[in-house]
C-alpha positions in Angstrom: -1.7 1.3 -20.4 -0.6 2.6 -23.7 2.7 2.8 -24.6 4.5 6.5 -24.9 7.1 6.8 -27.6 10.3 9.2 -26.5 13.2 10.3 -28.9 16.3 9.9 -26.6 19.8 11.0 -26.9 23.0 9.6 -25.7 24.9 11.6 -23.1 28.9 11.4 -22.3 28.7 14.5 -19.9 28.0 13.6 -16.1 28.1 15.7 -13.1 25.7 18.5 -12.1 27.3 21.2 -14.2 26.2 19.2 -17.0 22.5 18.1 -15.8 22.2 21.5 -15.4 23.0 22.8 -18.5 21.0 19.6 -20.0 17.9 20.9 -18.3 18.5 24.7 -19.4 18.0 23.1 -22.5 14.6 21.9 -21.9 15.7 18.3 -21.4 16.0 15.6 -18.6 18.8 13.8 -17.9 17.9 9.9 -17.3 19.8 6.5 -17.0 18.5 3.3 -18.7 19.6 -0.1 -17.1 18.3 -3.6 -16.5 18.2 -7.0 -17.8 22.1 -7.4 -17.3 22.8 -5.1 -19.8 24.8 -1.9 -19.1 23.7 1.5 -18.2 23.2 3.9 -21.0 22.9 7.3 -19.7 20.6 9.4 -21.9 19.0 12.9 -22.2 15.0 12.7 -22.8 12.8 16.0 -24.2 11.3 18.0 -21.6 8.4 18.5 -22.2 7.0 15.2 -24.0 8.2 13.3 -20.8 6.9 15.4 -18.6 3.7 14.7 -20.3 4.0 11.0 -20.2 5.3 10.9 -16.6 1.7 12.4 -14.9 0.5 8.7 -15.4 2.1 6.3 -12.4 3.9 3.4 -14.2 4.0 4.9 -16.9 5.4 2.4 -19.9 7.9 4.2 -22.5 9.2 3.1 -25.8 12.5 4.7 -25.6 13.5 5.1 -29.4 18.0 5.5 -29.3 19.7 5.8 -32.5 16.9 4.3 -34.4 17.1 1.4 -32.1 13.4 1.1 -29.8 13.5 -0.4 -26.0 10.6 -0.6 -23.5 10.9 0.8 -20.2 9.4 1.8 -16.9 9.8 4.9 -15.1 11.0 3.5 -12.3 12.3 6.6 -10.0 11.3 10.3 -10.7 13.1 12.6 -9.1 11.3 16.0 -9.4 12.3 19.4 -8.1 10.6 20.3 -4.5 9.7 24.1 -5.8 9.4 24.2 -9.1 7.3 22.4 -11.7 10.8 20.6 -13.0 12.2 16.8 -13.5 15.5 16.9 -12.6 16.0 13.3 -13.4 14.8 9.7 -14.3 15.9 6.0 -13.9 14.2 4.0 -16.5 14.2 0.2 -16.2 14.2 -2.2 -19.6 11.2 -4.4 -19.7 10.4 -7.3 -21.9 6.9 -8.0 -23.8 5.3 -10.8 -22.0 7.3 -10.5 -18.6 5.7 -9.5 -15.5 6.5 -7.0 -13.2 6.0 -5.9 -9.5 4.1 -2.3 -9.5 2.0 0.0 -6.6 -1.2 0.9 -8.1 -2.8 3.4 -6.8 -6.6 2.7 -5.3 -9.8 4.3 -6.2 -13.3 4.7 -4.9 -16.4 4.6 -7.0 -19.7 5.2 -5.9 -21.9 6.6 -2.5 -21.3 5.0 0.6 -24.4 5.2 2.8 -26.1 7.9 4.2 -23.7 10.1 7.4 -20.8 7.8 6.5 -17.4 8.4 5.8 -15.0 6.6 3.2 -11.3 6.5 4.2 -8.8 4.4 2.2 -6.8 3.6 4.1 -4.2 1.8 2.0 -3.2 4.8 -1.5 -1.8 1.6 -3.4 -2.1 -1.8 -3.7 1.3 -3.8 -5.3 0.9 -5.8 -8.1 2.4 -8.3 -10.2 1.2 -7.8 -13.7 2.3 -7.7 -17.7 4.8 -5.3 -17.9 2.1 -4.1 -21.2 -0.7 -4.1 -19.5 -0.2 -2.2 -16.3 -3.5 -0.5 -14.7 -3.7 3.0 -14.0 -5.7 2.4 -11.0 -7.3 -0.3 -8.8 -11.1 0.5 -8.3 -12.9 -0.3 -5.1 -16.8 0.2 -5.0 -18.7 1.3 -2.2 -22.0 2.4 -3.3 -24.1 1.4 -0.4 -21.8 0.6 2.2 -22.9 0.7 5.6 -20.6 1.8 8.5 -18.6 -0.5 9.8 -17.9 -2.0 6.5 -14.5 -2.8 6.2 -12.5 -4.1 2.5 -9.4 -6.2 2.7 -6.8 -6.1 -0.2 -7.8 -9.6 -0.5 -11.4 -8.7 -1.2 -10.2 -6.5 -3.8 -11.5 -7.1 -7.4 -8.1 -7.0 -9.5 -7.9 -6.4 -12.9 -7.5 -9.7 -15.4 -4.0 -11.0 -15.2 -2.9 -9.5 -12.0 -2.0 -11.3 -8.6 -1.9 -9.4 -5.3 1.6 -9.2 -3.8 0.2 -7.0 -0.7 -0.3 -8.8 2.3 -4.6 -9.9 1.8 -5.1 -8.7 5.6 -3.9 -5.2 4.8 -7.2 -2.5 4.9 -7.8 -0.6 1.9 -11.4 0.8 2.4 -12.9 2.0 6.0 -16.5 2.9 6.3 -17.2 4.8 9.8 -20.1 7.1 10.9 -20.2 10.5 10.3 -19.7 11.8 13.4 -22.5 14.4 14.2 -22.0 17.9 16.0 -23.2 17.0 19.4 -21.2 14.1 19.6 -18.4 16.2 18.8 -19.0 18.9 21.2 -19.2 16.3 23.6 -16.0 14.7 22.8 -14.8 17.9 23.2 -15.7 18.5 26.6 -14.8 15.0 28.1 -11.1 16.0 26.5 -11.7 19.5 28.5 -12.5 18.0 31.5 -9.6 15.2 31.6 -7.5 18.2 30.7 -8.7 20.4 33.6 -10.2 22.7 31.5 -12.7 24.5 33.5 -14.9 27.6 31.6 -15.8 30.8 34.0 -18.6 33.0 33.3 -17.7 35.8 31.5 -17.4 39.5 32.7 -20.5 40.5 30.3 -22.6 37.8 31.7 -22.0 39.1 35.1 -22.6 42.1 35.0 -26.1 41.8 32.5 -27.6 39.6 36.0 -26.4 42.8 37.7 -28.3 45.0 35.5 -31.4 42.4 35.6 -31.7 42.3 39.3 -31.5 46.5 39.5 -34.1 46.7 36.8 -35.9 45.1 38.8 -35.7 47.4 41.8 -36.3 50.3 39.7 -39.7 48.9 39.0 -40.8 48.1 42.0 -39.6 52.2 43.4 -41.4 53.2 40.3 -44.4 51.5 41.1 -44.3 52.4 45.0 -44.2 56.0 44.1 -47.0 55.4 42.1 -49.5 54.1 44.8 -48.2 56.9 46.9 -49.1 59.6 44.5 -52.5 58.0 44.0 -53.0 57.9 47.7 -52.5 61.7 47.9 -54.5 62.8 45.4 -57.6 61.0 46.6 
């Protein structure tokens, strides 16, 4: 993962009257802490972080007074409406240290014919170079039958990463499709445990009404028939 440079300012106004009036300016309030040192509370641009933020884990240089510092984006705390970041906690990292990150996971490839892929597990944790974080993990299953079942510690990691999540935790699940009939069925053994019973409906009823009395008009029709031939000859 590249590393995204950010132009920071220092900040000596807390509270929300002023993270409001920070963000009316089109910037983000954030906090920058770690490695015993103390917290610097700073202001980020708006727009360039949100940018850099769409990427999970995403690795910053944070440049402060001419002075540069990596970091992580550690918390995101994003508005539940509006498009917004209302604020960040980034943490200082070290080239060449490791750190403990959820990667997202990934599918590539066709699982077999009337299957269906479910992962079950949306990130796997990691322990990696704080420079060379992944963006994703990627699990293939072209081909997989149902039934096929991937463990985190089946897993093909990228080079330099060791699995913190527990190796018996699921990740992929193949299953069969289920088809339409086996549904509808499903359905109806649910009905019946339920007590669900369907009566015939009104317009059913009354179209065998209307059968049967076509019927008998067919077979007047018809008598009258014979009977009019009979007179006549």
């Amino acid at each position: 993962m590249s590393e995204i440079k950010l132009v920071a300012e220092t900040r000596t106004q807390f509270g929300k009257g002023a993270a409001r009036k920070i963000r009316r300016d089109n910037k983000i309030p954030a906090v920058l802490y770690g490695h015993g040192t103390q917290p610097v509370h700073i202001t980020l641009p708006g727009h360039d972080t949100m940018m850099a933020l769409k990427t999970a884990n995403a690795l910053v240089d944070i440049e402060i007074e001419g002075q540069s510092q990596l970091a992580l984006a550690k918390d995101i705390q994003r508005d539940p409406i509006r498009p917004v970041i209302e604020h960040v906690d980034l943490v200082v990292v070290r080239r060449g240290e490791k750190v403990t990150v959820d990667v997202p996971v990934t599918t590539d490839g066709e699982a077999a014919a009337e299957t269906v892929v479910t992962v079950d597990s949306q990130t796997l944790q990691l322990l990696v170079l704080a420079t060379s974080i992944p963006e994703h993990v990627v699990v293939p299953v072209d081909g997989l039958e149902a039934g096929t079942q991937v463990l985190a510690s089946q897993v093909e990691l990228p080079e330099g990463a060791e699995l913190v999540t527990d190796g018996e935790v699921l990740v992929v699940n193949v299953t069969q499709q289920i088809t339409a009939e086996a549904l509808e069925a499903e359905l109806a053994e649910a009905e019946a445990e339920a007590g669900i019973e369907h009566e015939a409906s009104e317009g059913e009823t009354e179209d065998g009404a209307e059968g049967e009395g076509t019927e008998g008009e067919g077979a007047s029709a018809e008598g009258s028939d014979d009977a009019k031939a009979s007179d006549e000859s």
